[in-house]
C-alpha positions in Angstrom: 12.4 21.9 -34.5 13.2 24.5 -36.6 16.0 27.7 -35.7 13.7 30.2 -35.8 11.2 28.2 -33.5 14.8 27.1 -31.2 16.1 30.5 -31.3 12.4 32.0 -30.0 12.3 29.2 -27.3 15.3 30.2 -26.0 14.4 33.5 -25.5 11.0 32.2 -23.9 13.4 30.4 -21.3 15.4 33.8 -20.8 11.6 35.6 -20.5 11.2 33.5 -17.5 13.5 35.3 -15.4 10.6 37.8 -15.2 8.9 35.3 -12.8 11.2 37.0 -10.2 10.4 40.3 -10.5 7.3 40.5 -8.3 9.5 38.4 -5.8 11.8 41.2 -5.1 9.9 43.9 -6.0 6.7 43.7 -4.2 7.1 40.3 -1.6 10.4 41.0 -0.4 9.5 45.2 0.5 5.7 44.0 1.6 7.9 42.1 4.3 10.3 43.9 5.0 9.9 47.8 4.7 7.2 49.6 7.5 6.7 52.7 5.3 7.2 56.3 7.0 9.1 54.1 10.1 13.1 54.2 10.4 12.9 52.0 13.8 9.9 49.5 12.4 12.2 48.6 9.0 15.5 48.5 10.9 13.5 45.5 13.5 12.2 44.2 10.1 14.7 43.6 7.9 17.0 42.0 10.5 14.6 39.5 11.9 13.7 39.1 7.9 17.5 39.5 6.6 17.4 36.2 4.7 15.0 37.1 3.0 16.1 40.4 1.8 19.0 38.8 1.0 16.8 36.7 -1.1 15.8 39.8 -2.6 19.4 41.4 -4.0 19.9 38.0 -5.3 16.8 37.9 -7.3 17.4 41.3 -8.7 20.5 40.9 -9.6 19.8 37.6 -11.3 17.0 38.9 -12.9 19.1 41.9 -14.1 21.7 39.3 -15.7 19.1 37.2 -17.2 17.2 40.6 -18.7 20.5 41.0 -20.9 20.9 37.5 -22.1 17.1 37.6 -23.1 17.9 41.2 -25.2 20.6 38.9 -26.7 18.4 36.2 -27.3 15.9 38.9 -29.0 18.8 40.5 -30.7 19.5 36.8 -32.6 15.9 36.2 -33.1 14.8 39.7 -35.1 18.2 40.9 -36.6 17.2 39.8 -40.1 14.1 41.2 -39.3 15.6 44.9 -38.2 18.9 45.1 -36.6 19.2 48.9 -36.0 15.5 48.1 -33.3 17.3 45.2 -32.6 20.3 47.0 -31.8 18.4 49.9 -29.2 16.5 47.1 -27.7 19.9 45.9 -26.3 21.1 48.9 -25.6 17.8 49.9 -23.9 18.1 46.8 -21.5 22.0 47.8 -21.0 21.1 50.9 -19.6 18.1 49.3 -17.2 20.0 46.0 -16.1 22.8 48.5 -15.2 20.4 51.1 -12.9 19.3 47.8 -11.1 22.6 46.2 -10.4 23.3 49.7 -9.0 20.2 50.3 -7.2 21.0 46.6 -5.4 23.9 48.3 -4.0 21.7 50.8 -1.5 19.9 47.9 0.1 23.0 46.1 0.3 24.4 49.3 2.5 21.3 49.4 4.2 21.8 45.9 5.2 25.3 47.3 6.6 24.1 50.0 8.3 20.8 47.8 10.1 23.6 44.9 11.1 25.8 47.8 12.4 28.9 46.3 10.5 31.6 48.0 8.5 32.7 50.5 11.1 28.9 52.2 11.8 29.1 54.0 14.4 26.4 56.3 14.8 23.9 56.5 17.5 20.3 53.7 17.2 18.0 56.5 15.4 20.7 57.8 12.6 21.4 54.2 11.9 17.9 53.7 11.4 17.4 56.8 9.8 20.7 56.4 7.0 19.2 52.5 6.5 15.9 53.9 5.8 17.0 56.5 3.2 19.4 53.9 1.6 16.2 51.5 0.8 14.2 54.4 -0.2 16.9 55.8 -2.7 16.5 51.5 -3.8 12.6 52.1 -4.6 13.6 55.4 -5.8 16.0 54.0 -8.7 13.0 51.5 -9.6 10.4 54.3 -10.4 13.4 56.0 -12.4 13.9 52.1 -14.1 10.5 52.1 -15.3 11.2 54.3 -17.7 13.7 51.8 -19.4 11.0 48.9 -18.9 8.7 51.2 -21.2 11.3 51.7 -23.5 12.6 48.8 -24.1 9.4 47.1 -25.4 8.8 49.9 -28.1 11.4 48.4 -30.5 10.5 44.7 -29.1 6.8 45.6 -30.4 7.9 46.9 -33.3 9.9 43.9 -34.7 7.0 41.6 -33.5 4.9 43.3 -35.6 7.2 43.5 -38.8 8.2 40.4 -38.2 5.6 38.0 -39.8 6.6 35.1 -37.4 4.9 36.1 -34.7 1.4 37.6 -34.1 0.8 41.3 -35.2 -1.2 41.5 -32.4 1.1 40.8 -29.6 3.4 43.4 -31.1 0.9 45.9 -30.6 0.3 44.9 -27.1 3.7 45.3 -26.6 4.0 48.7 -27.5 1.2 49.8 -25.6 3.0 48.0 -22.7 5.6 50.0 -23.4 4.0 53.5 -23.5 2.4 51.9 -20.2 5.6 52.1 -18.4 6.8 55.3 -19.5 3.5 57.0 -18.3 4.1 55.1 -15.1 7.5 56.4 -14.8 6.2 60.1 -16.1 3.5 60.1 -13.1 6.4 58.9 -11.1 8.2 61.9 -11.8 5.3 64.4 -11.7 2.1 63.3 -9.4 3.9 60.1 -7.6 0.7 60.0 -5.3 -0.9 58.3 -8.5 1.4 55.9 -9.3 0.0 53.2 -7.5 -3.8 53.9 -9.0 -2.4 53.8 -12.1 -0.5 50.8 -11.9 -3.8 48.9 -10.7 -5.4 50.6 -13.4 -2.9 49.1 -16.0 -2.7 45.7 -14.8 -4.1 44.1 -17.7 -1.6 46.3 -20.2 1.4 44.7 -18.3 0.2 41.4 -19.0 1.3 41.0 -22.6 4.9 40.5 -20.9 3.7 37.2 -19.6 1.7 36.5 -23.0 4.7 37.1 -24.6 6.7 35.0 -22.7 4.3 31.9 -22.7 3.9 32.5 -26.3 7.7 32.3 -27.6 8.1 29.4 -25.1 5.3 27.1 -26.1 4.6 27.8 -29.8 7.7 29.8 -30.4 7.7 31.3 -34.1 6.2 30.3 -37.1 8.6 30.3 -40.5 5.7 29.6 -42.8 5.4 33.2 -43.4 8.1 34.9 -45.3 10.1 37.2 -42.4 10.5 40.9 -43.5 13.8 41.9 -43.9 14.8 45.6 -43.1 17.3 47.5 -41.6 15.7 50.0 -39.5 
């Protein structure tokens, strides 16, 4: 096996830490958060708490792992552009960071449902104060989806100058990426079409999991001479 083709491979095996993100962030809330209902979440997530503790631990594992695949990227495209390579770290700095931070409000909503660290206020604040806290959680996920557009517009750039990996996939990518930061946009402005638009995009997002199966089976190709550049 060849470095380039090792080197891609091991970013494929990073990529699959994206396997977990539908488990914490649409199985775990499906199960655990009654929308518009304090009381109704506060009876669920107890009676569910291990798994929404599943859930922290996936997120926070899957924000880890996001940074050793931006490394893994960073080592497979720096000859190929180092200043992109450079913001696509930097870019998944700045999201892995919101998410290990955003795990913290479900982790003090888990405290206030349990009633532990000194809470003392009466059953329907508690509920209440729980509630917000896992709200302000989905909250910092439509602000991260920004990042998880952002991130894929240098990504899709290097994959196209690259010449070891499909031109095609590279423009995928970016159109992934402009994908999320219109999600995150509507997010902001008209949030009562987020979820329309996401259905609508499904088949944008996939190039995540293309991408992922495609530097983990066939890796990249060094028959083709690799651009070098520096932007």
């Amino acid at each position: 096996m060849t470095p380039l083709k090792k080197t891609a491979r091991i970013a494929g095996l990073w990529y699959l830490s994206f396997s977990l993100g539908p488990f914490y962030l649409i199985y775990v809330p499906s199960k655990t958060i009654v929308q518009n209902n304090a009381a109704a979440t506060a009876a669920s997530v107890i009676a569910h708490e291990t798994l929404f503790r599943l859930g922290m631990l996936a997120e926070t594992v899957g924000a880890v792992t996001f940074i050793a695949l931006s490394l893994a990227l960073y080592r497979l495209f720096e000859h190929v552009g180092r200043h992109r390579a450079r913001q696509l770290v930097a870019l998944v700095l700045v999201s892995s960071a919101l998410s290990l931070a955003s795990v913290l409000f479900n982790a003090a909503a888990l405290l206030v449902f349990r009633r532990d660290g000194g809470v003392v206020f009466d059953t329907p604040m508690r509920e209440a104060m729980g509630m917000l806290l896992t709200r302000i959680h989905g909250q910092a996920s439509g602000v991260n989806e920004m990042f998880w557009g952002l991130w894929l517009l240098p990504f899709g750039s290097l994959v196209v100058s690259s010449r070891f990996l499909p031109r095609w996939l590279g423009y995928w990518l970016l159109l992934d990426g402009v994908a999320w930061v219109a999600m995150s946009v509507a997010w902001f402005l008209v949030p009562q079409y987020n979820d329309a638009l996401f259905k609508y995009l499904q088949p944008v997002f996939l190039v995540e999991l293309v991408a992922m199966l495609w530097l983990l089976i066939i890796g990249a190709k060094e028959n083709r001479p690799i651009v070098a550049a520096t932007k």
